[in-house]
Backbone as numpy.savetxt, mean C-alpha at the origin, in Angstrom:
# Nx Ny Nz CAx CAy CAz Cx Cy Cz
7.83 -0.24 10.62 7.22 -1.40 10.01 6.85 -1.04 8.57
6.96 -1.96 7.96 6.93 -1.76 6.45 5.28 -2.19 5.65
3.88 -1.66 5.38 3.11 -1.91 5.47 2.82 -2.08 3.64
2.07 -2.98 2.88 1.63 -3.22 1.83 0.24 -2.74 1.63
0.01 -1.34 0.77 -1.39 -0.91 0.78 -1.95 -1.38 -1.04
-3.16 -1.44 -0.55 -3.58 -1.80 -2.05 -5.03 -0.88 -1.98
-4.70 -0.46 -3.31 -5.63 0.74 -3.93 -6.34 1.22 -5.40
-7.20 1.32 -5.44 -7.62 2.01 -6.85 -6.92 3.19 -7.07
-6.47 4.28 -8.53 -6.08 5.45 -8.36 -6.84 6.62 -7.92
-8.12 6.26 -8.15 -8.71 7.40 -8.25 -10.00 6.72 -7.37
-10.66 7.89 -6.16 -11.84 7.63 -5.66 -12.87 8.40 -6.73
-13.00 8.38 -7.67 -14.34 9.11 -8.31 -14.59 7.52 -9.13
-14.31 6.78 -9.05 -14.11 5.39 -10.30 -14.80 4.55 -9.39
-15.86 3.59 -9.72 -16.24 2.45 -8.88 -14.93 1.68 -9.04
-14.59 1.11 -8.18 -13.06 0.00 -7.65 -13.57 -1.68 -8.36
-12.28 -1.58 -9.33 -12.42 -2.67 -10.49 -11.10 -3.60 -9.91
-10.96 -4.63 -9.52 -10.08 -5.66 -9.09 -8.97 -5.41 -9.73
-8.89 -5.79 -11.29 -8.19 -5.57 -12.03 -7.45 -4.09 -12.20
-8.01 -3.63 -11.89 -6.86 -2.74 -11.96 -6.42 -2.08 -9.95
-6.14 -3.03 -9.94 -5.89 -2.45 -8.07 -4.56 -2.29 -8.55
-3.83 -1.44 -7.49 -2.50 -1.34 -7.11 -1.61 -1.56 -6.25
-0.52 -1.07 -6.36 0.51 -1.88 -4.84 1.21 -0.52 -4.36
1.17 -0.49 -3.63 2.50 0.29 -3.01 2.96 -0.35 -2.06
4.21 0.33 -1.06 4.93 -0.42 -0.20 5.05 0.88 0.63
5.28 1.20 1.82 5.04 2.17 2.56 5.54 1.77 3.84
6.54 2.83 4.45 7.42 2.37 6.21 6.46 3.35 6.73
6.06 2.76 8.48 4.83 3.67 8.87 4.66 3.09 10.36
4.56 3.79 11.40 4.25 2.93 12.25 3.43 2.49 12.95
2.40 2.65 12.25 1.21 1.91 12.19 0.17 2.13 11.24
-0.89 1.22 11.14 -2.02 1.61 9.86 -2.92 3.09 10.24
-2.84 3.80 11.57 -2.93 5.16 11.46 -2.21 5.86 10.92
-0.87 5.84 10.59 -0.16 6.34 10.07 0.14 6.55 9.04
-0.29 5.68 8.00 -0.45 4.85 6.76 -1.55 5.72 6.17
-2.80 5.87 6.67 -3.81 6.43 6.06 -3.51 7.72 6.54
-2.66 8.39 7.28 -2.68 9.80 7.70 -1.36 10.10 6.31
-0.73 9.58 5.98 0.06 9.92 4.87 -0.10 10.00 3.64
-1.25 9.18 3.65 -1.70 8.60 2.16 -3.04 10.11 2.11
-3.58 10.51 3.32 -4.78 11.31 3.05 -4.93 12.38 1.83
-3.51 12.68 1.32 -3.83 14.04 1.03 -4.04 13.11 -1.00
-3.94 11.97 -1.01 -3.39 11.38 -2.19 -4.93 11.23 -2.97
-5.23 10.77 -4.37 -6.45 10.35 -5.02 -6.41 9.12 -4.54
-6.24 8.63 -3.75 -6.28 7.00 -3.94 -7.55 6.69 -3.27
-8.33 5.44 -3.45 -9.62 4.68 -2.59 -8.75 3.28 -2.00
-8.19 3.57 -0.86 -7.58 2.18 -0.41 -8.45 1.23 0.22
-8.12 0.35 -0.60 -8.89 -1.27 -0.49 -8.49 -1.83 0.85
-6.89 -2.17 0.99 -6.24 -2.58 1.93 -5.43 -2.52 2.47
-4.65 -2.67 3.70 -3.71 -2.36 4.38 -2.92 -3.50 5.15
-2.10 -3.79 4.44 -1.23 -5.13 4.86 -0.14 -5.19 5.90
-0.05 -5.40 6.67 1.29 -5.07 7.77 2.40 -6.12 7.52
3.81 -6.08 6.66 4.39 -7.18 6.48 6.10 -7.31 7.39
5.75 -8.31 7.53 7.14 -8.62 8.64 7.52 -10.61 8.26
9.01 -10.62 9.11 9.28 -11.86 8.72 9.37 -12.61 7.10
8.81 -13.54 7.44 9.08 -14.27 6.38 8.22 -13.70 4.70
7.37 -13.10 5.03 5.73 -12.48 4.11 6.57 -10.75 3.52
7.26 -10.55 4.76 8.37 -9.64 4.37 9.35 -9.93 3.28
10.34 -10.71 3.70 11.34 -11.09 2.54 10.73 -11.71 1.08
9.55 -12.35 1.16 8.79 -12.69 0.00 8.46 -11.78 -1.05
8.01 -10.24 -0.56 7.57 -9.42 -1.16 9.16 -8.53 -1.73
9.88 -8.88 -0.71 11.06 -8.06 -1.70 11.60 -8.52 -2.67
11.36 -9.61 -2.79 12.01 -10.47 -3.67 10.75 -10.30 -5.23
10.07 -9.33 -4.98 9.55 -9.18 -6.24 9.87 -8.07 -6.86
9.64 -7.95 -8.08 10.40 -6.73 -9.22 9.38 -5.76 -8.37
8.53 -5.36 -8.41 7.59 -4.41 -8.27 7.42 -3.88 -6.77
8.57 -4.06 -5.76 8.98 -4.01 -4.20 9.32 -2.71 -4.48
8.95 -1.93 -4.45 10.08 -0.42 -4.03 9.28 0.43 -2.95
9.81 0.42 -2.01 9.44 0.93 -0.51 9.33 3.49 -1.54
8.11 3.34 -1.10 7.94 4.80 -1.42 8.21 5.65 -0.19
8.63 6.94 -0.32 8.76 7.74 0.59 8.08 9.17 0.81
6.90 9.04 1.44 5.87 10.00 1.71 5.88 10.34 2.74
């Protein structure tokens, strides 16, 4: 499953909206997701699980590139 995480870069920074981020991440499940991401600076905000139709929406944007961690 292909999951949409959104994050600040850095946990030492109070978390400013504006600058959140995207990644795209295959995982099979949101344990999995944060067990990959652990070793990273990131403060993740959120964890999106995308499938179907919410799926093909997001690929269809420039900024879609599935990472491999």
């Amino acid at each position: 499953m292909i999951y949409k995480v959104l994050y600040q870069a850095s946990k030492d920074e109070v978390p400013v909206r504006e600058q959140t981020e995207t990644l795209y991440l295959e995982a099979s499940d949101v344990r999995d997701v944060r067990k990959k991401l652990a070793d990273k600076p990131y403060n993740v905000e959120f964890i999106q699980p995308l499938t179907g139709k919410f799926l093909d929406y997001e690929k269809k944007s420039a900024e879609f590139k599935l990472e491999k961690i």
